[in-house]
N, C-alpha and C positions, 0 to 999 in steps of 0.2 A: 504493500500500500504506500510506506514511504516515497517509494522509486517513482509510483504512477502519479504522487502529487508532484515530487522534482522534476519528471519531465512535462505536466503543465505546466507549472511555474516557469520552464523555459520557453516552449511554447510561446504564453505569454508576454515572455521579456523580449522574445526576437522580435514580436507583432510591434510591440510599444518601439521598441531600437526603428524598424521600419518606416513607420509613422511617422515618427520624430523625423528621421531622415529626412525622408518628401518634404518635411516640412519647413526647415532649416535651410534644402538647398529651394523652395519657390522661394524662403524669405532673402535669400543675399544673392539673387538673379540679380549680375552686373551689367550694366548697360552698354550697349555695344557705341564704337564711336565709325561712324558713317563719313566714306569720303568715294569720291569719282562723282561724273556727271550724272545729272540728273536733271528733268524737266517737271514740272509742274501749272498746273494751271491756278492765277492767281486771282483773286474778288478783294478790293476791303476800301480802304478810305480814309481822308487824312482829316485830322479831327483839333480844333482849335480852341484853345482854354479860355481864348476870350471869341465871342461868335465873332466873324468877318464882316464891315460894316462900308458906305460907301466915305463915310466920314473917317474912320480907323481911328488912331489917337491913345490905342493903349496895347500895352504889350502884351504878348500873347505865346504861351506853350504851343509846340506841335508834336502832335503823338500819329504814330504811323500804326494803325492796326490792318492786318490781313491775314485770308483764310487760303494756304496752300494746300491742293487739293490734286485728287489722280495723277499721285506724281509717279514719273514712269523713268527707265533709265539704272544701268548697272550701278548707281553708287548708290541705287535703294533696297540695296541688299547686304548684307554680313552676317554669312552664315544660315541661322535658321532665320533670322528677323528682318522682316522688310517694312519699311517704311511705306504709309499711305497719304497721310496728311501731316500739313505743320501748320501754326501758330505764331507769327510775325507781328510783335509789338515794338515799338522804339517810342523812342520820345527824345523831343529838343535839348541841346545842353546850353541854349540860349534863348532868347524868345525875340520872336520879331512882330512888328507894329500891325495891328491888324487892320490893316487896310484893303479891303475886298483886290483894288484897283491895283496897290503894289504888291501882293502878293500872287494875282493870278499875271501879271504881267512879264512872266518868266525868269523872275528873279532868283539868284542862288538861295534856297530857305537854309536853316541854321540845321548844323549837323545832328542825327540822330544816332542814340542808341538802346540796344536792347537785344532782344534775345529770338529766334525757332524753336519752337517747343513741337518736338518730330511727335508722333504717336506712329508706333508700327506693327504686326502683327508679329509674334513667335518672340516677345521679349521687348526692352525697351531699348531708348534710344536718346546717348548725351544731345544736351540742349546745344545748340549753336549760339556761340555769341556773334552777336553783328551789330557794324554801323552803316547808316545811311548815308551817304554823301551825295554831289551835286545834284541833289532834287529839286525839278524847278516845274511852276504850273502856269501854263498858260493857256487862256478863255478865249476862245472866237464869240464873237458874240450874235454873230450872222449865223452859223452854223449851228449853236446852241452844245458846241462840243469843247471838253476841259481836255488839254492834253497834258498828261504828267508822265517825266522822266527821273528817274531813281536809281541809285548804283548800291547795292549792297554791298559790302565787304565784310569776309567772312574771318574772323581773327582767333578764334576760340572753340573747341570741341568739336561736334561733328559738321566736317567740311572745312576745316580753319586750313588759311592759307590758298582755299583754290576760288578763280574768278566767279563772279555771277554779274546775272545781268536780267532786266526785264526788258517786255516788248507786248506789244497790241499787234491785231491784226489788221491794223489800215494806214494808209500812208503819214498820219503822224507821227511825232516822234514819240516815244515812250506809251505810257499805257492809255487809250481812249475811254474815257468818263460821255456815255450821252445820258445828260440827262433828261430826255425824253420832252424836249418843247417847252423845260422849266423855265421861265427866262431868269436867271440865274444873278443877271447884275439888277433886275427891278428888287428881287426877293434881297439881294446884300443888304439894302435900304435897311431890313431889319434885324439882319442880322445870320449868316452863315455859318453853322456849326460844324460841319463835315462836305469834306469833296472826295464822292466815290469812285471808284476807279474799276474796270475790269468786267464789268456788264459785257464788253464788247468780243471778249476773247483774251484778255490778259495771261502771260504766262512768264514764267520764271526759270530759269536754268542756270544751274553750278556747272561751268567746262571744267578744264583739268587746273592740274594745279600752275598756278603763279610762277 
């Protein structure tokens, strides 16, 4: 009888040793760090701490939010985990004058930073650090179209050190914003809080490395 209880009790302790395992290695799943080319299609919009006015006269934050989405291309993969979508926030490290008129008039805006927050299937995936540089917006006002150009630069974690770039699918430059017949400089009057981008076909790609 002794025997048949000590080999339950083992039994047992291997079950428990098991468990615990599985569950020690789900909890310390290391993040993979993700680099080569990659494309994605990009949506989101640039967002102003103070709203855009035709009067302006005060200074104002700029925060870059956007949703990277059916990203396609071999550096969306390492190993088992592939990358599907990302999460692109920056913000200004300076603030400029919110005046609907100089700021859609394709002036240099003040540098951004911030982070890609990847989500990808078979395990996770370090954040990218980036900054935004020469982004500049400029308004037809005949056409009712905002064209915006952006330069990512990728410095930190996954993808750090290789080029990116955005683009639209029509002959302006950088990403096309239509805002569907808004007239955009009567509504400044009261005030503009965000200029969307990527309605049009926006898309986003990391080449190789720098």
């Amino acid at each position: 009888m002794d025997r048949r209880i000590g080999l339950g009790a083992g039994v047992l302790a291997l079950a428990l040793g098991a468990s615990l395992g599985t569950g020690v290695a789900a909890a310390t799943s290391v993040p993979v760090t993700l680099s080569g080319a990659l494309s994605c299609s990009i949506a989101g919009g640039y967002h102003f701490g103070s709203p855009l006015t035709n009067a302006g006269g005060t200074q104002s934050t700029v925060t870059l939010k956007a949703k990277l989405s059916s990203c396609t291309g071999p550096g969306t993969t390492n190993g088992t985990v592939t990358v599907t979508t990302g999460h692109l926030v920056a913000t200004s490290t300076t603030t400029v004058v919110n005046s609907f008129g100089g700021v859609t008039s394709g002036q240099p805006l003040p540098v951004l930073t911030g982070t890609i927050t990847w989500r990808a299937h078979g395990g996770k995936v370090n954040t990218s650090t980036v900054s935004i540089t020469g982004q500049a917006i400029s308004y037809d006002s005949g056409a009712g179209l905002v064209s915006l150009y952006f330069t990512p630069v990728l410095s930190g974690g996954s993808y750090s050190g290789q080029k990116a770039s955005t683009a639209g699918t029509t002959a302006t430059s950088g990403i096309p914003a239509n805002l569907a017949g808004i007239a955009l400089s009567a509504k400044a009057a009261h005030g503009v809080k965000t200029i969307s981008f990527g309605k049009n076909g926006g898309t986003f790609t990391i080449g190789a490395a720098a």
